[in-house]
N, C-alpha and C positions, 0 to 999 in steps of 0.2 A: 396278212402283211401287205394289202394294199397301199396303205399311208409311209412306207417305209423303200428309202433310195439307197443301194447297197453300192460301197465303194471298197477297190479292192487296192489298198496302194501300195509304190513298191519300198522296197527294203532299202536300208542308210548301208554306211560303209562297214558295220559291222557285221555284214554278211559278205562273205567272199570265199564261193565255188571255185579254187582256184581250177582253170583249165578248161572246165566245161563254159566258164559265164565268158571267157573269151571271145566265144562264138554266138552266144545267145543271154537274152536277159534269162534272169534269173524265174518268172514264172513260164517259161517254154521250154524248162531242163525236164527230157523222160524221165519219169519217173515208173519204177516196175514194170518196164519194159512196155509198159501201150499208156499211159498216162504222163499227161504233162502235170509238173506242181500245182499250175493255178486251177487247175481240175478239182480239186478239193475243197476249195474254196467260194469255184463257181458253183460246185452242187452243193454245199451248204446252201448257199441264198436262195438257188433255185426249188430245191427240197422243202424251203424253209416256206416257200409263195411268196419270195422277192422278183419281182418282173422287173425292174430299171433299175442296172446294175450300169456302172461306171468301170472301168482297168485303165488304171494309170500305171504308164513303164516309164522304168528310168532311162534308157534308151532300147537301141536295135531294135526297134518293137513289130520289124513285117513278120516276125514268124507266130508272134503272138496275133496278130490280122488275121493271119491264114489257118490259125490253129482254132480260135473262137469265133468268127466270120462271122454272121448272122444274129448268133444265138442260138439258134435251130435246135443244135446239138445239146444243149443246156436248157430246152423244153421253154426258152423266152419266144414266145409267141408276139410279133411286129407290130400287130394288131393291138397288145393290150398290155406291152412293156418295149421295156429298147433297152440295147447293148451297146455302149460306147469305148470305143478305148484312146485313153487321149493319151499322148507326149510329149515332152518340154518342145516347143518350137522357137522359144530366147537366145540368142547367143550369148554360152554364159564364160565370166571370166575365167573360173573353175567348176573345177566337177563337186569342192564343196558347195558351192552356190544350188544345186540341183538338187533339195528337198520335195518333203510330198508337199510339205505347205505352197511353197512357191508353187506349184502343178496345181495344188487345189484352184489359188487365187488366179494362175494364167486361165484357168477353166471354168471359172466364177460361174459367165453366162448359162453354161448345162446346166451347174447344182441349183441354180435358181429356178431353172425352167422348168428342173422334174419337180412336179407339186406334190412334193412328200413332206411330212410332217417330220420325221424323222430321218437319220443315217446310222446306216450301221458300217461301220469301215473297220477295216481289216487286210491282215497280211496274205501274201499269198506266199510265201517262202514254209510258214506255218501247217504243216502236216497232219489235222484230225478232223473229226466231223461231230458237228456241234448243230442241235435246233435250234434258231435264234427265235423265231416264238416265244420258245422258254426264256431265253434272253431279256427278250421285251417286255414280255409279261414281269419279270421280276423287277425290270428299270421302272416301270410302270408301277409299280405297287409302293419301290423305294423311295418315292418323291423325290430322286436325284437328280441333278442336274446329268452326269454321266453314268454309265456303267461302263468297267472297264472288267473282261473276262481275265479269269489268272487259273494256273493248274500248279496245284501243290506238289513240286519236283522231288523227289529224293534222291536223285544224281546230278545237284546242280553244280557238285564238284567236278565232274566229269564229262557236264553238257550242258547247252544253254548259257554257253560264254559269252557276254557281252550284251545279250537280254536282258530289261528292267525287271528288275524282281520288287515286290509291292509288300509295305506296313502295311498292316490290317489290324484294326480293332474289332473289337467284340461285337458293336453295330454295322460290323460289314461296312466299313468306310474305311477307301484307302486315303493314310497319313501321311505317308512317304514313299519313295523312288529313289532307284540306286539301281547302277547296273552291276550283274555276275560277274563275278572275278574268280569262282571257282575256292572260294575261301573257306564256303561252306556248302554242308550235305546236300540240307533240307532248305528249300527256300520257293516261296512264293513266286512264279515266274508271269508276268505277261503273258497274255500270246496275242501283243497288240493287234487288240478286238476292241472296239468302241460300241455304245449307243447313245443317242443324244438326241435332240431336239436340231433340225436344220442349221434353224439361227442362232443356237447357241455355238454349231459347228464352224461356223463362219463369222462369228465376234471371235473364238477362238484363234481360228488361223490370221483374222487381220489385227490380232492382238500379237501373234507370234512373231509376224512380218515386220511388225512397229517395232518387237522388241531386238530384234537378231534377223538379219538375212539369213544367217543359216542355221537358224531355228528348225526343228524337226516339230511334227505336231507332237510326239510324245515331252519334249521337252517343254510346249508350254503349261500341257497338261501337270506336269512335275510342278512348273513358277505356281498355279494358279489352284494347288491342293487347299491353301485357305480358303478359298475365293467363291469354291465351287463344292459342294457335295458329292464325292465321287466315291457308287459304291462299287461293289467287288463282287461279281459272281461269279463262281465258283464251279470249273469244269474239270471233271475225274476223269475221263478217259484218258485215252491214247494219245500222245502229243510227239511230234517228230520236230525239231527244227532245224531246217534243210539251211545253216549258215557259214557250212564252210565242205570242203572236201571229204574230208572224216564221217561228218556229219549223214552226210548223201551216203556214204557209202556202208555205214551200220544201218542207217535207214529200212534200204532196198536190202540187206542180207536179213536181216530183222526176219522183212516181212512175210521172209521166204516159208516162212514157219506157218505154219496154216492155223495153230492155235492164235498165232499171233492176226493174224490176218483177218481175222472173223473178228476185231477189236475195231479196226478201219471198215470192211468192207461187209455191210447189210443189206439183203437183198429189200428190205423196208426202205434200207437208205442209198440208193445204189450211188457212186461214183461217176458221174457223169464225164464221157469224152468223145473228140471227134472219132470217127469209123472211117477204116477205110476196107476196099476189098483186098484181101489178100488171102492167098492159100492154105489152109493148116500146115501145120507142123510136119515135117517128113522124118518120121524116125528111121535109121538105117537100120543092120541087122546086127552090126555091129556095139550099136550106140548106146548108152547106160545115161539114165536118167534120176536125181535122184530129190526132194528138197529143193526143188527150183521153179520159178516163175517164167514160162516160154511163151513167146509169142508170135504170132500167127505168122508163118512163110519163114522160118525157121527150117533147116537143112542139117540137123545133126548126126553124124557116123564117129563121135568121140564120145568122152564122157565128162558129164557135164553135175555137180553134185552142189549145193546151198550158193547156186548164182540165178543171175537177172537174164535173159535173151531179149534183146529188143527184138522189133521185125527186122524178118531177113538175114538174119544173122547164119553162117557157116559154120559148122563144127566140123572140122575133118578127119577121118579115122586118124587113131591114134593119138588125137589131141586129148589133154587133159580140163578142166576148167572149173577151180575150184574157189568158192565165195570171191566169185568176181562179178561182174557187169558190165555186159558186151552189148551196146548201142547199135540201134538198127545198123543194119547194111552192113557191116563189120564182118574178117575172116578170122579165124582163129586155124594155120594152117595143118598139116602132119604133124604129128608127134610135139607140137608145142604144150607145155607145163606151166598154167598160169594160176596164182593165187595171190589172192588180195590186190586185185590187179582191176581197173575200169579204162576198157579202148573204148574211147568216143567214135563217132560216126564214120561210117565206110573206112575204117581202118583197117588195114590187113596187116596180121603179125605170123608172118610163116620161114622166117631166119634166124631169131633169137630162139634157143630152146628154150628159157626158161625165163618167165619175171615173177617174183614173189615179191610181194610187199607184206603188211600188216593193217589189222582192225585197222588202227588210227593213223598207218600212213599208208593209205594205197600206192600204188602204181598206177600212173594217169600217164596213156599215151591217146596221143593229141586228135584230135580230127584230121581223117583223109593221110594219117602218117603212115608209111611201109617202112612196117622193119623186122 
């Protein structure tokens, strides 16, 4: 994957984490307790032998600075790729004016500079692991102008609201685009992933900008299905898409399931993220553990049964904590009863006995809130 510049861009307005993306973009939300989202994304490319990767954020982006730094972490070696992560720096009239396309072309000078033959761009809100080799290798044989990955849903009633779902005919050419409305079961979803030819990346996006300032690149790619060859390949695994509250939070209980779990995570294929030092796990004598995901400096003397622990998180005797997701640093105090329930960072909840929410409507209490 020498000849090949990996772009990660970010998500339009139909993705909204409400609560969590308050504080942070959307590829620096933890995910399973010691993973950020765009971790999944950056180890694909990197797993894949992409060394010149680009992260374009739609804003707040120093957490994502501090979380991808170097590359180091991500096995991009300085000497023989590079790690960029650009920003909108425009002052724009709206926040619809702040597409990827616009970013693309504010960022022009990079994508020219890295001497790749090709891009492969992709989402980072998007949850699975994918060789793009395989990728490549099948754009490459299809003589298309694009390849666009897609994964055959059968809960699109249920999930994947507001995702392109893709016509496909019989030569693996997609016809048409339409986004989820949840109308139907089965449906062909995106998991906007691109491959292409550089300069056909870039006739696109100044094709988009000419047509609509707030053109999204999926949308020109929609105007331009005569125009262009665009095939369809075709990826069966595991797919999460982390696009709203709900979303996140069947995600990370999902994953809690270790059958499930060994779907995402291969020691062939590891998961790449930053490290840091922190202490094991302190189980009390107290403490009941059962079905869950814990992470390192972790303090539990409750019980804890199909939930998420970030780091550092408190359990206190007597607390209860069930299919929820408790963010680094966070208390969870005596005798407190939580389910369906996600407290964001350094939160302490040691007054309310009880919050219960549901699957599809958690309980989101806020960063740094005491109650």
């Amino acid at each position: 994957m020498k000849d090949v510049l990996g772009i990660i861009k970010f998500e339009d307005a139909t993705v909204d984490v409400a609560g969590l993306a308050e504080h942070r973009p959307i590829p620096s939300l933890t995910f399973l307790g010691r993973y950020r989202l765009i971790d999944f994304m950056m180890s694909n490319l990197s797993n894949s032998g992409v060394s010149y990767i680009q992260v374009y954020v739609k804003n707040k982006p120093r957490s994502v600075y501090e979380h991808l730094g170097s590359g180091r972490s991500f096995n991009i070696n300085s000497k023989h790729g590079k790690l960029r992560v650009h920003h909108g720096e425009e002052a724009l009239q709206s926040e619809a004016y702040n597409t990827d396309i616009r970013s693309f072309l504010s960022n022009r000078q990079f994508i020219e500079e890295a001497r790749k033959e090709y891009v492969i761009i992709a989402s980072s809100y998007m949850v699975y692991t994918i060789d793009f080799n395989k990728v490549l290798e099948d754009h490459k044989k299809s003589n298309a102008d694009i390849t666009m990955v897609y994964s055959p849903i059968k809960n699109a009633n249920e999930s994947f609201f507001g995702c392109d779902t893709l016509r496909i005919n019989k030569g693996k050419r997609v016809t048409g685009m339409a986004k989820n409305l949840g109308k139907y079961k089965t449906r062909n979803i995106s998991l906007e992933t691109y491959v292409m030819k550089k300069s056909t990346f870039l006739k696109l996006c100044d094709l988009g900008y000419k047509t609509s300032s707030l053109y999204w690149f999926n949308n020109i790619i929609q105007d331009e299905l005569e125009n262009y060859s665009v095939n369809a390949h075709r990826h069966s695994g595991l797919v999460y898409p982390i696009n709203s509250l709900a979303e996140y939070h069947k995600a990370n209980l999902e994953l809690t399931s270790y059958k499930e779990g060994r779907k995402i995570f291969n020691p062939e294929w590891p998961i790449l993220t930053r490290t840091n030092d922190s202490p094991p796990v302190r189980y009390g004598s107290d403490s009941i553990v059962s079905s869950s995901v814990i992470a390192n400096g972790c303090k539990i003397n409750g019980t804890v049964v199909n939930s998420v622990l970030g780091r550092g998180v408190i359990i206190e005797k007597g607390a209860v904590v069930v299919n929820s997701i408790v963010l680094p640093g966070s208390k969870i105090g005596k005798g407190i009863h939580l389910d369906h329930v996600i407290v964001d960072k350094n939160a302490v909840v040691e007054k309310v006995n009880e919050l219960k929410g549901s699957l599809d409507s958690p309980v989101y209490v806020k960063r740094r809130d005491r109650i």
